[in-house]
N, C-alpha and C positions, 0 to 999 in steps of 0.2 A: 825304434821298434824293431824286433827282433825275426826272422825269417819264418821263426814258428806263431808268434801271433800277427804276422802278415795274413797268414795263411789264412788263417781262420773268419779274415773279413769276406763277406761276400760281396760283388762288385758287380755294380749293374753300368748303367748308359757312359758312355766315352768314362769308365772308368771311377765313376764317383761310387764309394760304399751305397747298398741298395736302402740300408734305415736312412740313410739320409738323404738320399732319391724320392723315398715316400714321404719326407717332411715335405720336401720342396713341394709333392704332388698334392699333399693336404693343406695346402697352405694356400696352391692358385685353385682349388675345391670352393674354398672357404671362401676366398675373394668373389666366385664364379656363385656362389649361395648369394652374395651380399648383392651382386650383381641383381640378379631375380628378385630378393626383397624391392629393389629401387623400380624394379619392369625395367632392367636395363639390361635388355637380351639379347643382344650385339655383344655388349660386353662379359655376359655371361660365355657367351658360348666359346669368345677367345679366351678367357681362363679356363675353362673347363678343356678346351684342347690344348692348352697347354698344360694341366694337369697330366694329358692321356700321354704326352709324349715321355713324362718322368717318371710314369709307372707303367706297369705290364695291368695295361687292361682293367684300372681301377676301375670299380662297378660305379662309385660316387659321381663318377663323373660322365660315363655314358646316362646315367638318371637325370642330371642336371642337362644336359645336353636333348635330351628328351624333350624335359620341362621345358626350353629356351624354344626349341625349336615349333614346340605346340602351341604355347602361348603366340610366336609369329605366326602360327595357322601356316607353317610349314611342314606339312605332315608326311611328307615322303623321309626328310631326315629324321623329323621326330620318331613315326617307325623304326626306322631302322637302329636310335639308338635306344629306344623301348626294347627294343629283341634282343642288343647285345647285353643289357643290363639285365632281364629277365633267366639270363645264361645263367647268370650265378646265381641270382634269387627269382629264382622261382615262384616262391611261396606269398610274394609279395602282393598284395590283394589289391593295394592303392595301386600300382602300376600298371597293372595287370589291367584293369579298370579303364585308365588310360590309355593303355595301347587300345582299348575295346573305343574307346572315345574318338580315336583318333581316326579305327577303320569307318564308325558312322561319321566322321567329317569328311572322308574318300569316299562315301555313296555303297562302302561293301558292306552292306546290313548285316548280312550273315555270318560273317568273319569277325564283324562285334559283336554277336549273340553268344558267341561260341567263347569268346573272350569271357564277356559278361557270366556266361554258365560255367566258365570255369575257377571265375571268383569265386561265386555261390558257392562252389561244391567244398573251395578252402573253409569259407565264411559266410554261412546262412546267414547270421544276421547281419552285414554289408549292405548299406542303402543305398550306395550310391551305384554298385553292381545293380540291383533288386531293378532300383528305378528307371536303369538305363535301361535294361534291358525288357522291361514294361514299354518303354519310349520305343527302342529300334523296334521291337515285335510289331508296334501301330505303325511307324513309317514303313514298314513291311506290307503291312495292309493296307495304308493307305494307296502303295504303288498298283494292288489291284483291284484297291474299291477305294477312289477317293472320297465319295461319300460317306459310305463308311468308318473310313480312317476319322474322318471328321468330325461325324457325328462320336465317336468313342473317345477321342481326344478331349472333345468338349463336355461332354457327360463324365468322364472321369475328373476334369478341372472342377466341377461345380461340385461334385459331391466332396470330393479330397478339402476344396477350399471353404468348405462347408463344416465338414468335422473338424480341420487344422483350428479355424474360427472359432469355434463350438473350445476346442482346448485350451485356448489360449486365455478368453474370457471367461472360464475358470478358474485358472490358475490367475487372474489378474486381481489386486484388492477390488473389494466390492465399491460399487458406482465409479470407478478409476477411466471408466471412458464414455461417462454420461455425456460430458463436452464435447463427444468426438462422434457422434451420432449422422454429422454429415459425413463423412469419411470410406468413402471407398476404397472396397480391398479387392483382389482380383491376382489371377495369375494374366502374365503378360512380357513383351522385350523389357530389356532392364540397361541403363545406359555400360557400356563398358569402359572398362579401366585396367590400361595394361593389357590390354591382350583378352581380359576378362569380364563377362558380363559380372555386375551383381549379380549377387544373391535374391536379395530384396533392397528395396528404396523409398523412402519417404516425399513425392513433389508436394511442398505446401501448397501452390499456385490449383492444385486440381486437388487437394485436400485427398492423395489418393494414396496406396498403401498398394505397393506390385513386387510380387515375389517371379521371381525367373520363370518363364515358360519351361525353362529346364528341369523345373523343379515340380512338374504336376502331375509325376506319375512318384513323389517321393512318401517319405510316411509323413501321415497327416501330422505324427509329432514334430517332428524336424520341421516343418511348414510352419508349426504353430511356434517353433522358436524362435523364427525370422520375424513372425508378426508381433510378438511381444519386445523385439528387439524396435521395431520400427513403430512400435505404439507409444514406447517411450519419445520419441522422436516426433511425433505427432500431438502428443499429450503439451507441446509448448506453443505450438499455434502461431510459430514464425518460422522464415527460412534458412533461419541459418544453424549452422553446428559445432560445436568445440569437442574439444578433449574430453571434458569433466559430462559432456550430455553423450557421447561415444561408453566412455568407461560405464555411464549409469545402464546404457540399454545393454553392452557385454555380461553386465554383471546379473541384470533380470535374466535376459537371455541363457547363463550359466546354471543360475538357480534355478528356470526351468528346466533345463535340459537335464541336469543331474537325477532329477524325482519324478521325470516325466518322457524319460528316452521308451521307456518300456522295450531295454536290450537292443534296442537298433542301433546300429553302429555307424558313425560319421565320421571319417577324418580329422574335419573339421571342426564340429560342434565337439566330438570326444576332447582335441588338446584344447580346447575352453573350458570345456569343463575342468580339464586337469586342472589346469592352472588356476582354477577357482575355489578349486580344492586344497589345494597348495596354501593359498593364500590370496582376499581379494586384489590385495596391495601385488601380486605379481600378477593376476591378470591386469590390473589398471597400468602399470609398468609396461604390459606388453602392448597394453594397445597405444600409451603413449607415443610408444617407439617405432610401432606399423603407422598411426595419421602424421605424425611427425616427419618421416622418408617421404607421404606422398604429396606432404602437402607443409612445407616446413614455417610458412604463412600461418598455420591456421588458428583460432585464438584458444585460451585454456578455457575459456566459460563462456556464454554466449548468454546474449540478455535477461531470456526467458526461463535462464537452466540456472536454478540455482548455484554452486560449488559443489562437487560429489562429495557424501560422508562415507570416506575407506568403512567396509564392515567384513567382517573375517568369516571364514569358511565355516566353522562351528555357531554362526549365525543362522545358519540356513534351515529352514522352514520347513518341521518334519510333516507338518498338514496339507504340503503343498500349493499354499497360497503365496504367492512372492507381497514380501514385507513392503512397505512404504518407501521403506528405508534401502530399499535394491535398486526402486522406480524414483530415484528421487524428479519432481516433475508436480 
């Protein structure tokens, strides 16, 4: 190589060209994501600082560092790398969210409101901004009217978990949960996994159907997505779960959410839907691949659950009734 296209390379850490400084950085990124997929957040966080050391300040990896660190309910580092990551994007609604998450897990109400209302202003329709800061405002009240706080918390549970209900067995085929009439639903703790509560969960043992206390200042749609997710789950009247009965309640749960968001916005619920859109066969793929990392035991079909029938995106249900054929069960 010749002196003038020497030149021309640009040259970062002890001297390695800087495109190939950022390979190396995207590469222990990638490792440090896969990391998180597994709840391995020990391990995340040493890739992701070993990312930080081969690039200048990669935002990917103060996010991920974030992430590792909140999920251990260590929220003093997790702030702090929410704030350097927020340097560069700003705009970023999901995070933003989460640094607001992370001040209500420090007890500073108000400094997650402000988080929270500055979602909003990027992203009115944002649920999980909306709902949180529904939640910190009562824990705010509750600090100077316990009773109060109490009573409002609990009156907003029953009514929310009332309409969410009311949506869900609509959109469910007709008499699809006459068998399930002893069945209790309820907002309530939910067991955690990784670092994280569920969302929702089915106990056969108490025949009972609990969406996250997290989740009770959320839209009653998003609530009635989780239930139709866990009705499926319910609808086989034993305890255990596979693959093929996961994929069937992802896939009801999609085809609700797709015709039944009414514009609210989820993180969550949104890349399911994507992916259902796409195609059923890549959401059935993707949840293979999520129960499979956390549970590499676990069986493909389970007594009571039929085999799932793959059905495609252009199946989907313009009257809003989920098909038979979504719920298999």
């Amino acid at each position: 190589m010749d002196i003038k296209s020497l030149n021309k390379i640009k040259f970062g850490v002890n001297g390695i060209p800087s495109d190939e400084i950022e390979l190396i950085a995207q590469k222990y990124i990638a490792q440090g994501n896969d990391c998180l997929k597994r709840n391995d957040f020990n391990g995340a966080i040493v890739k992701f600082n070993i990312a930080k050391k081969h690039a200048q300040n990669p935002p990917e990896a103060f996010l991920g560092l974030g992430r590792a660190y909140k999920y251990k309910k260590d929220f003093n580092n997790a702030e702090t790398n929410f704030k350097i990551y927020l340097e560069q994007k700003p705009d970023d609604v999901e995070i933003i969210v989460q640094l607001g998450e992370v001040f209500k897990e420090k007890g500073q109400y108000y400094q997650a409101c402000n988080q929270f209302e500055k979602a909003l202003k990027i992203n009115p329709n944002d649920d999980s901004a909306r709902r949180q800061l529904l939640s910190t405002s009562n824990d705010i009240l509750f600090i100077y009217s316990p009773q109060s706080g109490l009573y409002e918390n609990k009156r907003y549970a029953k009514e929310n978990m009332k309409n969410a209900l009311n949506l869900a067995l609509k959109a469910l085929p007709k008499n699809y949960t006459n068998d399930m009439k002893d069945l209790k639903v309820g907002f309530d703790y939910t067991s955690e996994l990784g670092g994280r509560s569920n969302i929702a969960q089915y106990e056969h043992k108490k025949r009972k159907i609990t969406v996250t206390s997290d989740y009770i200042y959320a839209s009653p749609n998003l609530v009635a997505s989780y239930l139709i997710h866990e009705f499926v789950h319910a609808k086989d009247n034993d305890p255990y779960t596979s693959i093929c009965e996961e994929q069937d309640a992802y896939r009801a749960q999609a085809e609700f959410w797709v015709y039944n968001s009414n514009n609210v916005q989820d993180p969550e619920m949104d890349y399911v839907a994507s992916l259902y859109k796409q195609s059923a066969k890549a959401l059935n793929d993707r949840v293979e691949e999520i129960y499979t990392l956390r549970d590499p035991s676990i069986n493909k079909t389970s007594p009571n659950h039929p085999k799932n029938q793959s059905i495609n995106a252009n199946s989907l249900n313009p009257s809003h009734t989920l098909k038979y054929s979504s719920i298999i069960a």
